[in-house]
C-alpha positions in Angstrom: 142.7 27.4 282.2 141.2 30.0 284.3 143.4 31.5 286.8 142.0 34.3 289.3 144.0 36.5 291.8 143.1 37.7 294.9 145.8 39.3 297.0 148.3 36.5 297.3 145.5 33.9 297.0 144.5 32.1 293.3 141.1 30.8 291.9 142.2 28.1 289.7 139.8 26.4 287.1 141.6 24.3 284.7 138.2 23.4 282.6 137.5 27.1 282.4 138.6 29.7 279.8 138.0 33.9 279.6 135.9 33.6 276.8 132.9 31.9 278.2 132.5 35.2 280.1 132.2 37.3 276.3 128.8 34.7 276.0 125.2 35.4 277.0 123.8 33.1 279.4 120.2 32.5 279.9 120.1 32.0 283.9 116.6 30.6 283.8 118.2 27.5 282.1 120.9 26.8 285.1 120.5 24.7 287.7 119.6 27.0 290.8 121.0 24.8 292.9 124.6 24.3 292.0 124.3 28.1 290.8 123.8 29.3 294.5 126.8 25.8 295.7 128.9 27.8 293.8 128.4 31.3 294.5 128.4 30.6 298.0 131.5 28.9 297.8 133.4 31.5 295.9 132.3 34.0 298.0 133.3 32.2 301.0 137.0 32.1 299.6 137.0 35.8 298.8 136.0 36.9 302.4 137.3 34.1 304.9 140.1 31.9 302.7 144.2 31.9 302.5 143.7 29.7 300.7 143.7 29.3 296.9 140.4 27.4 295.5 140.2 24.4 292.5 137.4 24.6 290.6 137.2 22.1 288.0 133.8 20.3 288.6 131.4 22.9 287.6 129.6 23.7 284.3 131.0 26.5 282.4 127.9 28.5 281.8 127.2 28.1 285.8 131.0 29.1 286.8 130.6 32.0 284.1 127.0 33.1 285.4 128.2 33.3 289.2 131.5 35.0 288.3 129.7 38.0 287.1 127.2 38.0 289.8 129.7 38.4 292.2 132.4 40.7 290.1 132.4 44.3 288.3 134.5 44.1 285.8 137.5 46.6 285.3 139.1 46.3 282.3 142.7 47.5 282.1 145.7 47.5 279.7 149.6 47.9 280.6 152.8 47.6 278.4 155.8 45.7 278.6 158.4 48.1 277.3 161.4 47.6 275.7 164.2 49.8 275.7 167.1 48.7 274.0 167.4 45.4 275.6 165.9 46.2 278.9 162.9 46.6 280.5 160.5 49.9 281.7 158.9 49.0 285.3 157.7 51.4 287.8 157.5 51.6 291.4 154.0 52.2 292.3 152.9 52.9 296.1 155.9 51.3 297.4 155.6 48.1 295.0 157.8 47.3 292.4 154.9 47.5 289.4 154.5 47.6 285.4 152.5 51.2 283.3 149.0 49.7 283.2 145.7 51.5 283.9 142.2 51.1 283.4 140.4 51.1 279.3 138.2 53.7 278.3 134.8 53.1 277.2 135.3 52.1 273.5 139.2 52.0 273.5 141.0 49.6 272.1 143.1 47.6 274.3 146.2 48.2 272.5 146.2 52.2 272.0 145.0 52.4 276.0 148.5 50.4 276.8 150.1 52.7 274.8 148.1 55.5 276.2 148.5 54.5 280.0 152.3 53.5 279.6 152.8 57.4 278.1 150.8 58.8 281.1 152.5 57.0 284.0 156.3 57.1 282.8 156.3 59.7 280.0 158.0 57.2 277.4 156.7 57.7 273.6 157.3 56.9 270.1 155.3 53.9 271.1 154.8 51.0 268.9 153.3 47.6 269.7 155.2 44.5 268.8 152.3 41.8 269.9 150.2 40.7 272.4 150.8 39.2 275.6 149.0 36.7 278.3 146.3 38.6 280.2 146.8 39.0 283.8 143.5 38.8 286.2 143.0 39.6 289.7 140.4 41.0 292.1 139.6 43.6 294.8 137.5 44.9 297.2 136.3 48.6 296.6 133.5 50.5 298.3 131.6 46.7 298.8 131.7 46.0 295.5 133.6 42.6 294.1 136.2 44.2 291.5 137.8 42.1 288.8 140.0 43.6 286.7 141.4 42.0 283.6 144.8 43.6 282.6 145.6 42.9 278.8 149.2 42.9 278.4 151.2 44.3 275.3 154.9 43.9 274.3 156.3 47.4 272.9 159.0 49.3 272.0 159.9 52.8 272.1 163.3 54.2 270.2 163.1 57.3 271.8 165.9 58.3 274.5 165.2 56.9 278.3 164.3 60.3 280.2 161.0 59.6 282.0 158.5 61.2 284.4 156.6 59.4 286.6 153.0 60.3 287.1 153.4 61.0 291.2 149.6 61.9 291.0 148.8 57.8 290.4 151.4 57.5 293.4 154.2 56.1 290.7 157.8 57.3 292.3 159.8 55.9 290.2 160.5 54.7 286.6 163.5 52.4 286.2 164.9 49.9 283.5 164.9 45.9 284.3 167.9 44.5 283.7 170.0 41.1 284.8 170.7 42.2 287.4 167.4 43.8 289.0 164.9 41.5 287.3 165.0 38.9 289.8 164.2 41.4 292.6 161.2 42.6 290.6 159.6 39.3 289.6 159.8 38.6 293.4 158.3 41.4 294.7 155.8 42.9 292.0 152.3 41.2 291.9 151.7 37.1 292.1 149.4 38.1 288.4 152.5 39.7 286.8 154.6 37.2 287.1 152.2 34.5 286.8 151.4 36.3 283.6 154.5 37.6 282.2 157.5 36.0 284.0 158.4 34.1 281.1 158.3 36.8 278.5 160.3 38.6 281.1 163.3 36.3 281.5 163.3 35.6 277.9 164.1 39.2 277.3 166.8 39.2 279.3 168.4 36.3 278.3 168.2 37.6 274.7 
């Protein structure tokens, strides 16, 4: 399943998985016509739709072909920290937020989460403990479709909690998730976070 953000909004295509977007695709060999059906209609839910859209219908080379007609991709990584048996989370432009940013060309995924988590909160002696669900959502910049796929890691770090947040990416604050904040967080940080990571989340805390 294929699940797409946009604001508070959700393309959902339950036939439809990441990796189809990794393959080439020869466009002469589509159908024109349900290529341009469907273009128009996920560009009509991006611009004039609340709503969130099922896609579950279409082939997956055509879905895959107008998805990156319409989108740039952005790829990003971010960290789920832990620190003794809580959580690092940030508050980012006024929105309770996790360390994330965007990969540079050729990094890895892992050492940019572990690059971008030390840049926006300061916390090293960084060491990944595995991979998590992949969060995906979209947005508008200079006219240009952005999608930006955030590839989640769970980490540690032993060192002693005294972080610095990076005020120049508009981060004011770095705190620890506990029981007693987490709800608060998973309601009020992104609909792709906690679609993404809600579960890894809670399971922490109940540890």
């Amino acid at each position: 399943m294929y699940r797409l953000f946009c604001n508070n909004k959700m393309l959902v295509c339950r036939n439809f998985f990441e990796h189809f977007l990794d393959a080439d695709i020869d466009r002469s060999k589509l159908s024109a016509q349900l290529f341009e059906n469907t273009l128009d209609k996920i560009k009509n839910w991006l611009e004039n739709s609340e709503e969130n859209l099922y896609i579950d219908d279409i082939d997956n080379d055509i879905l895959a072909a107008v998805i990156k007609e319409i989108f740039h991709f952005a790829p990003a990584a971010g960290g789920l920290v832990l620190i003794n048996k809580s959580i690092a989370a940030i508050e980012r432009n006024g929105r309770v937020d996790l360390p994330k940013g965007h990969i540079e060309k050729n990094e890895p995924a892992d050492i940019a989460a572990m690059r971008e988590v030390n840049e926006e909160t300061a916390i090293s002696n960084l060491s990944i403990i595995k991979q998590l669900p992949s969060s995906h959502h979209c947005y508008l910049l200079n006219g240009q479709w952005t999608l930006k796929k955030t590839s989640w890691f769970l980490m540690k770090s032993d060192d002693e909690f005294m972080p610095k947040p990076q005020e120049e990416e508009g981060i004011s604050k770095v705190f620890l998730l506990n029981k007693d904040n987490v709800n608060y967080f998973l309601e009020n940080t992104y609909p792709s976070i906690r679609l993404a990571l809600e579960e890894e989340i809670l399971e922490i805390m109940r540890s």
